[in-house]
N, CA and C atoms as an extended XYZ file, in Angstrom:
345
Properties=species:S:1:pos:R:3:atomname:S:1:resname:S:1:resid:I:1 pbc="F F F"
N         0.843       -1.186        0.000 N   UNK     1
C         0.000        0.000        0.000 CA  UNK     1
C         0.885        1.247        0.000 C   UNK     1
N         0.612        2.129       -1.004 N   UNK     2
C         1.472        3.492       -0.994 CA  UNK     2
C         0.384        4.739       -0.224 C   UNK     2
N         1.320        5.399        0.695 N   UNK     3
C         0.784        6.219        1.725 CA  UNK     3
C         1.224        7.495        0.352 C   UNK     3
N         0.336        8.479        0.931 N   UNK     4
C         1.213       10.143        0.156 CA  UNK     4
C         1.130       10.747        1.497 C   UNK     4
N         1.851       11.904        1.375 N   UNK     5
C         1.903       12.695        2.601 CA  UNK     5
C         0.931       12.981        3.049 C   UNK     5
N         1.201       13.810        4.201 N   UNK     6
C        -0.139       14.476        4.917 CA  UNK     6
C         0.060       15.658        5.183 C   UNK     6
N        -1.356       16.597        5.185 N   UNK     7
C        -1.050       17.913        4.830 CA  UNK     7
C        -0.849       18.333        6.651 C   UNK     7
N        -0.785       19.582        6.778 N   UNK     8
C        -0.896       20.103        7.899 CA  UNK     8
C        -1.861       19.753        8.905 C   UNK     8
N        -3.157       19.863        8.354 N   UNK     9
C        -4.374       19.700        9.091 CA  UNK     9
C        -4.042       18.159        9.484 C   UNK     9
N        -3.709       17.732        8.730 N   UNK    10
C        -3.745       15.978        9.014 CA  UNK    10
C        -2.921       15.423       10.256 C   UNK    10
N        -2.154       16.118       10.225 N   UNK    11
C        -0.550       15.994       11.359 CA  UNK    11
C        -1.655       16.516       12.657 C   UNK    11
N        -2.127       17.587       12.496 N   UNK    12
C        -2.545       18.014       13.596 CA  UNK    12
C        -3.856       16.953       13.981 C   UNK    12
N        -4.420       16.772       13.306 N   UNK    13
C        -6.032       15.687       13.498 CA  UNK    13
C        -5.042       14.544       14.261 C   UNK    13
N        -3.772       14.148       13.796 N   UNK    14
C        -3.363       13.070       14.220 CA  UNK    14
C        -2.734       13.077       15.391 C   UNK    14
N        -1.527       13.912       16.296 N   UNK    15
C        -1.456       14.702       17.062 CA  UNK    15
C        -2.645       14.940       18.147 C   UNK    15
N        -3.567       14.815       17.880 N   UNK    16
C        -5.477       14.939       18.664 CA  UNK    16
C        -5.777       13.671       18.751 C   UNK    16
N        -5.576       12.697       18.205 N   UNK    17
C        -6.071       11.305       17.955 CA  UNK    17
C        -6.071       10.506       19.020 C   UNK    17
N        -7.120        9.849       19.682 N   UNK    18
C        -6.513        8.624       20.409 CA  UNK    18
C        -5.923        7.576       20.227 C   UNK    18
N        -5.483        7.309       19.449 N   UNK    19
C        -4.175        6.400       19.705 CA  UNK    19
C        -3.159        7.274       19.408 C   UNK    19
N        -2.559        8.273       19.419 N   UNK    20
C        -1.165        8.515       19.303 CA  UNK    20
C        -1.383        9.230       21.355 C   UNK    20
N        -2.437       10.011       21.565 N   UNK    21
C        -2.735       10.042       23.120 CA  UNK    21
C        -2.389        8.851       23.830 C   UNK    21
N        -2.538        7.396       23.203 N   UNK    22
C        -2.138        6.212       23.829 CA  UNK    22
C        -0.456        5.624       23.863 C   UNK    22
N        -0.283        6.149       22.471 N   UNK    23
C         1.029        5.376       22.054 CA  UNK    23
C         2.306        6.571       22.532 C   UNK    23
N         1.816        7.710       23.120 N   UNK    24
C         2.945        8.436       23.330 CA  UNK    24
C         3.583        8.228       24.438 C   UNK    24
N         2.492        8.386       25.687 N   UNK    25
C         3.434        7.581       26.933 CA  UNK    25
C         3.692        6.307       27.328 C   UNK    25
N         3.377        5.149       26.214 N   UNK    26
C         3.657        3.841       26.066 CA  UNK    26
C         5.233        4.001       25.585 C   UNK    26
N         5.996        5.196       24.880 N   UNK    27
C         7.163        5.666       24.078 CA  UNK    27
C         8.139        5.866       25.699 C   UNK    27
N         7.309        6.761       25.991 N   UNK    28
C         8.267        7.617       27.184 CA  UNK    28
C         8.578        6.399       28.491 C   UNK    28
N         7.532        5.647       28.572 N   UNK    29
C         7.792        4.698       29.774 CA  UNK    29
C         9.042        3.853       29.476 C   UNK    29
N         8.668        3.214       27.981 N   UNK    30
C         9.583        2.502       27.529 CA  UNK    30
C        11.317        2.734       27.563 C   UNK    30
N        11.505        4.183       27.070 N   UNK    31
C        12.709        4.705       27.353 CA  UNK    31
C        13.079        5.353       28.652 C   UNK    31
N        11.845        4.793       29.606 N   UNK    32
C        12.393        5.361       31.171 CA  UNK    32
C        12.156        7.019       31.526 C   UNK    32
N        11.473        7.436       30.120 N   UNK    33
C        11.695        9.282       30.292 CA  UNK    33
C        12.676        9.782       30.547 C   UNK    33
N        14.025        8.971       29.537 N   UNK    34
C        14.877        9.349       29.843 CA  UNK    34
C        15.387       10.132       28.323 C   UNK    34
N        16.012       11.350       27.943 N   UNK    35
C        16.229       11.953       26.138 CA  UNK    35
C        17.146       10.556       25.810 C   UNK    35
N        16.816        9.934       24.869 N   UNK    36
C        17.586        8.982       24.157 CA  UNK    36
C        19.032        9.784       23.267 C   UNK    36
N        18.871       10.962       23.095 N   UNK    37
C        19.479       11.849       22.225 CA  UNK    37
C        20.974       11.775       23.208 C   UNK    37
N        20.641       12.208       24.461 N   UNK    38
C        21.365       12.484       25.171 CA  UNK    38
C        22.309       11.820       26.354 C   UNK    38
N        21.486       10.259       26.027 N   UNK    39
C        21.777        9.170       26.514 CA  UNK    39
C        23.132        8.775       25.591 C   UNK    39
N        22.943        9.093       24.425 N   UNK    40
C        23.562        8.514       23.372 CA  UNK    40
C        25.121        9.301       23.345 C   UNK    40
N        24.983       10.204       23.385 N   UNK    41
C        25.837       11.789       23.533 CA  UNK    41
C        26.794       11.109       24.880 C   UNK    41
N        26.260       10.411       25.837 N   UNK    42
C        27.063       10.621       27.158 CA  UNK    42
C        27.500        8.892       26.590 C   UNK    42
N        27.267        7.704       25.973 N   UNK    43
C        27.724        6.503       25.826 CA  UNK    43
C        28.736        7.075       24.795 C   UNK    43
N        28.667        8.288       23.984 N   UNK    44
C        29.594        8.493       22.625 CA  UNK    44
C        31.175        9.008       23.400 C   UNK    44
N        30.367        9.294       24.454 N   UNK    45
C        31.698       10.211       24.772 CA  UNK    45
C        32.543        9.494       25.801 C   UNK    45
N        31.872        8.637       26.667 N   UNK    46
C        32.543        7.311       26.944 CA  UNK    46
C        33.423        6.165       26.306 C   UNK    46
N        32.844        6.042       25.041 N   UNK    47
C        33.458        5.420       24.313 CA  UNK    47
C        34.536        6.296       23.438 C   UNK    47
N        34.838        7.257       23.217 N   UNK    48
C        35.799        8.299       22.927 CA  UNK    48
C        36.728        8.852       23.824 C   UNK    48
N        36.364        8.290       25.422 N   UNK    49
C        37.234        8.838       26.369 CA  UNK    49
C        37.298       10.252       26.183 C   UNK    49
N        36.226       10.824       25.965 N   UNK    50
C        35.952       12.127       26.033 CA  UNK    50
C        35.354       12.808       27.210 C   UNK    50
N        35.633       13.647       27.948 N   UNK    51
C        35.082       14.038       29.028 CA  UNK    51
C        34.315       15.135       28.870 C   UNK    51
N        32.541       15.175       29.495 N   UNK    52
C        32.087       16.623       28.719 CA  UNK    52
C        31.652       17.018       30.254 C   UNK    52
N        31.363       18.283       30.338 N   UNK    53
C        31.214       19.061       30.781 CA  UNK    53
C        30.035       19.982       31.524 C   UNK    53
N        29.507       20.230       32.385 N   UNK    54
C        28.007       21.060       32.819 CA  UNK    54
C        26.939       20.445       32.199 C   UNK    54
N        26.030       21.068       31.363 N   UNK    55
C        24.764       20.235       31.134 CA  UNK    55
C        25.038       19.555       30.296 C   UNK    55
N        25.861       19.203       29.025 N   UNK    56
C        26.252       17.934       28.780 CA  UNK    56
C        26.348       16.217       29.343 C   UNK    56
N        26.655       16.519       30.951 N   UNK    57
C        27.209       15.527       31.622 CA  UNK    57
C        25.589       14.905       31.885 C   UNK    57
N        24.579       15.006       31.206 N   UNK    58
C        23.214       15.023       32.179 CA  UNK    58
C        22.609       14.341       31.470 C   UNK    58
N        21.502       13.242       31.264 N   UNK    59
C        20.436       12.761       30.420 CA  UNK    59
C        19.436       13.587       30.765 C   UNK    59
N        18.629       14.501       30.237 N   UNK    60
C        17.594       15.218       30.355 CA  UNK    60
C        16.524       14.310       30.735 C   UNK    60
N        15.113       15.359       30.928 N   UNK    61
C        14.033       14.239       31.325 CA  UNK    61
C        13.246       14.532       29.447 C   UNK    61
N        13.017       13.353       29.230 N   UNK    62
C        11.979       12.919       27.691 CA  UNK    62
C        10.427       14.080       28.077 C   UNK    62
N        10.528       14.868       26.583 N   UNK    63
C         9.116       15.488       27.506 CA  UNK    63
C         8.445       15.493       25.879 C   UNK    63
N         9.316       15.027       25.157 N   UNK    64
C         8.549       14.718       23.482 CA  UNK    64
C         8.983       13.737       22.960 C   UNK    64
N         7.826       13.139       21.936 N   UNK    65
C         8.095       11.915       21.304 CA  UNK    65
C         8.538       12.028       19.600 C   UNK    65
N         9.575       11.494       19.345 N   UNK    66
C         9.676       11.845       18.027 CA  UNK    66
C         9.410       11.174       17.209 C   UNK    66
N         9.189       11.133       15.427 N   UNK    67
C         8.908        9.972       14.350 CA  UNK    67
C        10.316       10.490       13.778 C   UNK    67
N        10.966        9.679       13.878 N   UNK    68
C        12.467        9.222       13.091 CA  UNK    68
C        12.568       10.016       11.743 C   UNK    68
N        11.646        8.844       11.076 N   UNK    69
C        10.936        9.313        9.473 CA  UNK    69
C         9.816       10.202       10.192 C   UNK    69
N         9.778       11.176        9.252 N   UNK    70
C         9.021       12.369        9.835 CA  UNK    70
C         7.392       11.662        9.280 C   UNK    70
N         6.966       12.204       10.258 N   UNK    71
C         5.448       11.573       10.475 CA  UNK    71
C         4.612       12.340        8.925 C   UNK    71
N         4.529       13.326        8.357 N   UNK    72
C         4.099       14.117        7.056 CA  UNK    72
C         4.837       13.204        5.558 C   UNK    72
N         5.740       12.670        5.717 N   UNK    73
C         6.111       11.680        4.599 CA  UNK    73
C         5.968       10.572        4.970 C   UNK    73
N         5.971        9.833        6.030 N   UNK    74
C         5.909        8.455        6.418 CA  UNK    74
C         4.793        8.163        7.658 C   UNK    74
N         3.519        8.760        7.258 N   UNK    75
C         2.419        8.093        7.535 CA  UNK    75
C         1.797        6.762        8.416 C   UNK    75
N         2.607        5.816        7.408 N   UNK    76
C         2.456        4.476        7.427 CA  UNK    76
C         3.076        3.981        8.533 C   UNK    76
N         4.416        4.821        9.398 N   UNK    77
C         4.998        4.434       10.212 CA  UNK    77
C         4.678        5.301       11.851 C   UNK    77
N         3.540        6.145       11.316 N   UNK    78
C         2.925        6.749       12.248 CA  UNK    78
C         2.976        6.474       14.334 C   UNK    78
N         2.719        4.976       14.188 N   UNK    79
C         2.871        4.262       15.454 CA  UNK    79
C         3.669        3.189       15.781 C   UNK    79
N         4.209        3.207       14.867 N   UNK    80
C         5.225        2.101       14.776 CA  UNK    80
C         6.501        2.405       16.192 C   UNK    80
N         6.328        2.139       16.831 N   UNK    81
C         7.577        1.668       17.959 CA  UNK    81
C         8.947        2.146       17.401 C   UNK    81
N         9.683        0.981       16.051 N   UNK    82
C        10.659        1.541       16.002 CA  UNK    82
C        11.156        2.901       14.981 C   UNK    82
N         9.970        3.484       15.107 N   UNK    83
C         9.887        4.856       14.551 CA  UNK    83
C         9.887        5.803       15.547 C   UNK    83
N         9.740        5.649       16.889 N   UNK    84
C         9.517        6.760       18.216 CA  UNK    84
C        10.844        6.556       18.918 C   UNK    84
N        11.336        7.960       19.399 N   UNK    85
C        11.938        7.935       20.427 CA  UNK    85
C        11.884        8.974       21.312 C   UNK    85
N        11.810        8.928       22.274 N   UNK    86
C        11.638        9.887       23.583 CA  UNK    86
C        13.164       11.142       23.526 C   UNK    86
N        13.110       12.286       23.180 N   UNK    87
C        13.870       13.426       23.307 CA  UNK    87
C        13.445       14.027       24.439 C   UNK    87
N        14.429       15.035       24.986 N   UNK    88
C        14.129       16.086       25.502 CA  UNK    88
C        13.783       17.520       24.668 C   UNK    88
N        13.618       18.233       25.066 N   UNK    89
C        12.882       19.700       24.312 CA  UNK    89
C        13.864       20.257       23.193 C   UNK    89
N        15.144       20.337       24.430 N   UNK    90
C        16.250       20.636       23.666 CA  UNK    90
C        16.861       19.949       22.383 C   UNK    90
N        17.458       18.849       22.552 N   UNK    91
C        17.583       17.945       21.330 CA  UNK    91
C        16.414       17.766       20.337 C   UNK    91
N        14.887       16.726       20.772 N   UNK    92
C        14.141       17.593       19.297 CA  UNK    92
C        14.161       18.411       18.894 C   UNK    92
N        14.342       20.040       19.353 N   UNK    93
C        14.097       21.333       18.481 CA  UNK    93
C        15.812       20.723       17.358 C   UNK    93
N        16.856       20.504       18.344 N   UNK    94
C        17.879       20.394       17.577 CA  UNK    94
C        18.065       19.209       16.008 C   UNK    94
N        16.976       18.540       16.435 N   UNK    95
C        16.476       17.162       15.594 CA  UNK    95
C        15.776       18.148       14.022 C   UNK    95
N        15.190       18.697       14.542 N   UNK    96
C        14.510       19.870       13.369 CA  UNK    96
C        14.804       20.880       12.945 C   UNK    96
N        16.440       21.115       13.551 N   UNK    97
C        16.927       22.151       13.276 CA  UNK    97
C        16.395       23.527       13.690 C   UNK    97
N        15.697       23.314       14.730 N   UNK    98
C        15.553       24.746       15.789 CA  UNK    98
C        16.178       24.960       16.849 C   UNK    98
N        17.031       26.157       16.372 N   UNK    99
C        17.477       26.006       17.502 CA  UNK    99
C        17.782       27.728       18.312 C   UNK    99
N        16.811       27.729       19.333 N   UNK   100
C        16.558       28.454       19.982 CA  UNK   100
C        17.355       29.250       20.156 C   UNK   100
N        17.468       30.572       20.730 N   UNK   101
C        18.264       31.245       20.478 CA  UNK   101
C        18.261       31.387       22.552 C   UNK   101
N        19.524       31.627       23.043 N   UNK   102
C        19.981       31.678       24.651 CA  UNK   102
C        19.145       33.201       24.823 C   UNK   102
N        18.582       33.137       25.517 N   UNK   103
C        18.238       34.686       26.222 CA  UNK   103
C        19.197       35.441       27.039 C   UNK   103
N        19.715       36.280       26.514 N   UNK   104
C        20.752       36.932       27.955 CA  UNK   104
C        19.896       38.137       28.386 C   UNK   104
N        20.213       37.765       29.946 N   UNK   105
C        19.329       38.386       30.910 CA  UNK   105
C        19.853       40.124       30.351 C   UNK   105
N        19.076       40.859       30.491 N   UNK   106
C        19.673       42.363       30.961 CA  UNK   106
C        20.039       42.449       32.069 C   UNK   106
N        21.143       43.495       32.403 N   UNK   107
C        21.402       43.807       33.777 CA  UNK   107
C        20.860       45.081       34.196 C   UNK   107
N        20.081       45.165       35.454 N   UNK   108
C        19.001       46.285       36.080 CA  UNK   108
C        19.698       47.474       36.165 C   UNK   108
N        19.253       48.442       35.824 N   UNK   109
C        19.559       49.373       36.094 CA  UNK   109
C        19.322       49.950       37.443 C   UNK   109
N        21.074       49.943       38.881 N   UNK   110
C        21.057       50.345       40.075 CA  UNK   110
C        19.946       51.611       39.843 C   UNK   110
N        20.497       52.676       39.318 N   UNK   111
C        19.998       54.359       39.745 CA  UNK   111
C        20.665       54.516       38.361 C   UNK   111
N        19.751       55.896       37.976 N   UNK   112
C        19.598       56.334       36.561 CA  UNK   112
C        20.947       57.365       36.783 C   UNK   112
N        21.634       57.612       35.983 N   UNK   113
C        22.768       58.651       36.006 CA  UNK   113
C        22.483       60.140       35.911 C   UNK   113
N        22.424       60.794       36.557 N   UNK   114
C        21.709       62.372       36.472 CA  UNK   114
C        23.039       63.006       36.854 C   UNK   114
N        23.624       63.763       35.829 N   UNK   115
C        24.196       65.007       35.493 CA  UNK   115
C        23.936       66.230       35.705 C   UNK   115
């Protein structure tokens, strides 16, 4: 059977759906709610004898589920298990190439300078 993509509306109807409401924290339990992204990152760098550093050193907590093959071309693999994996926020946006931009705080102004 040949799937074609799915438009916007469709992602979102599906996204709403009960079974992906079912199959998402069946994803997250499975991987412990732990970012697989980042799990992977800290075994890479073990095995490289690489030592990393501050939030690097950390497996985040999983707070999204991802489709490998992106769910808008590959349909068919919609619920498929080995199509999901549990990310954290950070790494999916980085999975899609968003990538957020750091906020730097302003610093308060003590007292206004009067001349």
């Amino acid at each position: 059977m040949h799937w074609s993509s799915m438009t916007d509306k469709e992602v979102k109807k599906f996204y709403n759906s009960k079974p992906w409401k079912q199959k998402r924290p069946d994803i997250l339990r499975r991987d412990c709610f732990e970012c697989q992204d980042c799990r992977k990152r800290l075994e890479d760098a073990r095995a490289a004898g690489v030592r990393l550093h501050g939030a690097d050193t950390k497996i985040r907590r999983a707070e999204q589920v991802h489709h490998i093959k992106e769910l808008k071309e590959h349909p068919e693999l919609a619920l498929e298990d080995e199509n999901l994996v549990s990310l954290c926020t950070i790494c999916h946006n980085i999975r899609h190439g968003r990538y957020p931009k750091r906020f730097v705080k302003r610093k308060k102004v003590v007292s206004v300078e009067k001349w």
